[in-house]
C-alpha positions in Angstrom: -20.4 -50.1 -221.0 -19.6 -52.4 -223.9 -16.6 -53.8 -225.4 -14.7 -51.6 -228.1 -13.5 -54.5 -230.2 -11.1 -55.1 -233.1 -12.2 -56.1 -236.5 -13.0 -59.7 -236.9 -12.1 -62.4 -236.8 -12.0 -62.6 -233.1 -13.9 -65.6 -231.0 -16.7 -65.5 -228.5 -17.1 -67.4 -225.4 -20.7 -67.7 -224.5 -21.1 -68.6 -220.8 -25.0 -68.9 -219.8 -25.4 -69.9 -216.3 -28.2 -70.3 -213.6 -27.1 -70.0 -210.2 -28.1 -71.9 -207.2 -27.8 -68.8 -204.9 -26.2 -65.8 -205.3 -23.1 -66.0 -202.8 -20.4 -63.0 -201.6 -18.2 -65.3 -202.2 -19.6 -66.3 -206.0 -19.7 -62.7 -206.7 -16.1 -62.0 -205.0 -14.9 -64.8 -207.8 -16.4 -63.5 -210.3 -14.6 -60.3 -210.3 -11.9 -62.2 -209.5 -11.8 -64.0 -213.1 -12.7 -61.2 -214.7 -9.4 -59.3 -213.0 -7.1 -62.4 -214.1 -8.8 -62.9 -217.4 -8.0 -59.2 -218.1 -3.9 -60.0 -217.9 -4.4 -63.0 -220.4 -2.3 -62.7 -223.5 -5.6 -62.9 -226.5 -8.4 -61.5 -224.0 -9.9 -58.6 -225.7 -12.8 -57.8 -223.1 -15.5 -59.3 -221.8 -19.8 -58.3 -221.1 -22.0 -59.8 -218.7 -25.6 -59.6 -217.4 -27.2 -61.2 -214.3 -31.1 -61.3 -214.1 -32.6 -64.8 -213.6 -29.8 -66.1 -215.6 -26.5 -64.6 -216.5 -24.5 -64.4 -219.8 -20.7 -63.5 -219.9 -19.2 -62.7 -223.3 -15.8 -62.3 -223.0 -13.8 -62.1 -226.3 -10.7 -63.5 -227.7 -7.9 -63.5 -230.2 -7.4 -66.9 -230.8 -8.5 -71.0 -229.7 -4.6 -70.6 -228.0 -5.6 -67.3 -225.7 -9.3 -69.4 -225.2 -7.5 -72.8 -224.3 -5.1 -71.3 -222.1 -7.5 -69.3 -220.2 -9.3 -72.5 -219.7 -6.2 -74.0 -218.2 -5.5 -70.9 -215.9 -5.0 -72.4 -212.9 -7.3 -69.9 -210.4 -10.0 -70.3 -213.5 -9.7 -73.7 -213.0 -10.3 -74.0 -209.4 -13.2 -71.4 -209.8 -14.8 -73.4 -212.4 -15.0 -76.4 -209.8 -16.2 -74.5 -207.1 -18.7 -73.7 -209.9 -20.1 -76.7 -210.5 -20.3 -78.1 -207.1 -21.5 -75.1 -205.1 -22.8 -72.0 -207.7 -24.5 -73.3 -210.7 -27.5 -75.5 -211.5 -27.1 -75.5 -214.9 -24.7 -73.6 -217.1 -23.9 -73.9 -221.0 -20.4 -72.7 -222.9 -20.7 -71.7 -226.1 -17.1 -71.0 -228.3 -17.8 -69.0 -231.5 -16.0 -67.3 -234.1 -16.7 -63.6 -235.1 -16.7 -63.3 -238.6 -18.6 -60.0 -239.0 -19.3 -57.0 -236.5 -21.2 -54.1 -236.2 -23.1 -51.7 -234.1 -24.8 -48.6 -233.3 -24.4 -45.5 -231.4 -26.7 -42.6 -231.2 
């Protein structure tokens, strides 16, 4: 299901990844994150998609809620484990939402 957002402006965190193997214990993290993400003061909501590569979206109030996410400590720890066990290759993108739309039929 997708995200039911505010109007903008909100910001976008764009996390594009390529994992090295798909783990229990990777997958057990991830929902993890997405749990403690959930009870951050800013987070508005989050979308993600695993094929080859996967793309999280989760989605923010402000640079503050963003910054303080990344200095979560359990987000911390996961994003080492990350790089030295998960991920070949991933890329972080931080955007802001100026306009928003969709469509539903």
């Amino acid at each position: 299901m997708l995200v039911k957002l505010p109007n903008p402006p909100y910001y976008a965190v764009i996390f594009t990844s390529k994992l090295i193997d798909q783990t229990t214990e990777y997958e057990e993290t991830a929902v993890l994150m997405e749990e403690l993400a959930s009870k951050q003061e800013g987070f508005l909501g989050v979308e993600s998609a695993r094929n080859d590569i996967g793309i999280t979206v989760s989605y923010w109030e402000s640079l503050d809620a963003i910054k303080a996410w990344k200095n979560q400590a359990d987000h911390s720890f996961a994003r080492k484990m990350g790089r030295e066990k998960w991920y070949s290759h991933y890329t972080l993108q931080i955007c802001k939402v100026e306009r928003a739309y969709d469509f539903k039929k």
